[in-house]
C-alpha positions, 0 to 999 in steps of 0.5 A: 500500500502506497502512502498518500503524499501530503500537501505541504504549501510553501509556509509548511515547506517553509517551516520544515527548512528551517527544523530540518537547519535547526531542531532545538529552535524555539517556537516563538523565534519560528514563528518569526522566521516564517511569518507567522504567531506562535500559536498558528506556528506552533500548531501548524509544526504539530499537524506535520508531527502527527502526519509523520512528515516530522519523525522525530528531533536528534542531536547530530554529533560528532563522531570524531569526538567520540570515538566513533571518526572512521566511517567505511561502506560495506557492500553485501553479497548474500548466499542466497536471495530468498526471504528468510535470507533477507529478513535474517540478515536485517534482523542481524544488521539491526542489532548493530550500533556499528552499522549506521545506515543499511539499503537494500540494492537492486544493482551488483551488490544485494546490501549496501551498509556504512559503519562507524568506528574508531579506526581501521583496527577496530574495524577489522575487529568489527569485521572479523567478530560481527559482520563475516558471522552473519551466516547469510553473508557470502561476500563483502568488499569495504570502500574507505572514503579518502575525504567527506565531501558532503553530508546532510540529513536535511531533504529537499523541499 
């Protein structure tokens, strides 16, 4: 079942540019930015919440500060492509605060993942005592990132 899309005019677009730049904005100063009161602001930003347009506010850190600096991509070959193979290794996956982001591709490799570590050595820890465990991986070929060009968590709008 597809999920209707919802119609956003330009003051929600608005609205959700500047939540998406700043999260712990304070509403009144919201309501400023986009030209509206507090109250209409304010219940026009629970209307989006409540549509889950807004899933939820996060604190985006700084791995380099806290031991977890390196990120590496992993592309994932499975033995085999039936369901249970599939929902195994996603169950696997997510018991793995290591593995930040995981896509399901359509293309040469069946997984995409990246990992946050330390290092290279705690990597391949990481790779030796977790990732070749999960007994539906039948290959994987890691891709370390020589400079972070970009990266952002805000949409298009």
């Amino acid at each position: 079942m597809k999920e209707s899309r919802l119609k956003l005019d330009a003051i929600d677009r608005h609205i959700l540019q500047v939540l998406q730049r700043d999260g712990k904005i304070q509403n009144i100063e919201l309501a400023k930015e986009v030209g509206l009161s507090p109250s209409p602001c304010l219940r026009r930003v629970k209307l989006l919440e409540e549509a889950g347009v807004i899933k939820r506010y996060v604190a985006v850190l700084d791995g380099s500060k806290i031991g977890a600096g390196l990120s590496l991509f992993a592309r994932i070959w499975f033995k085999t492509q039936d369901a249970k193979t599939i929902n195994q290794f996603v169950e696997d996956i997510k018991q793995m605060p290591e593995v930040v982001e995981c896509h399901l591709m359509a293309g040469e490799c069946d997984a995409l993942i990246r990992i946050v570590t330390e290092d290279l050595a705690s990597y391949r820890r990481f790779h030796a005592d977790h990732l070749t465990q999960i007994s539906s991986i039948q290959s994987i070929k890691t891709e370390v990132p020589m400079e972070t060009v970009k990266v952002t968590y805000a949409l298009p709008l």
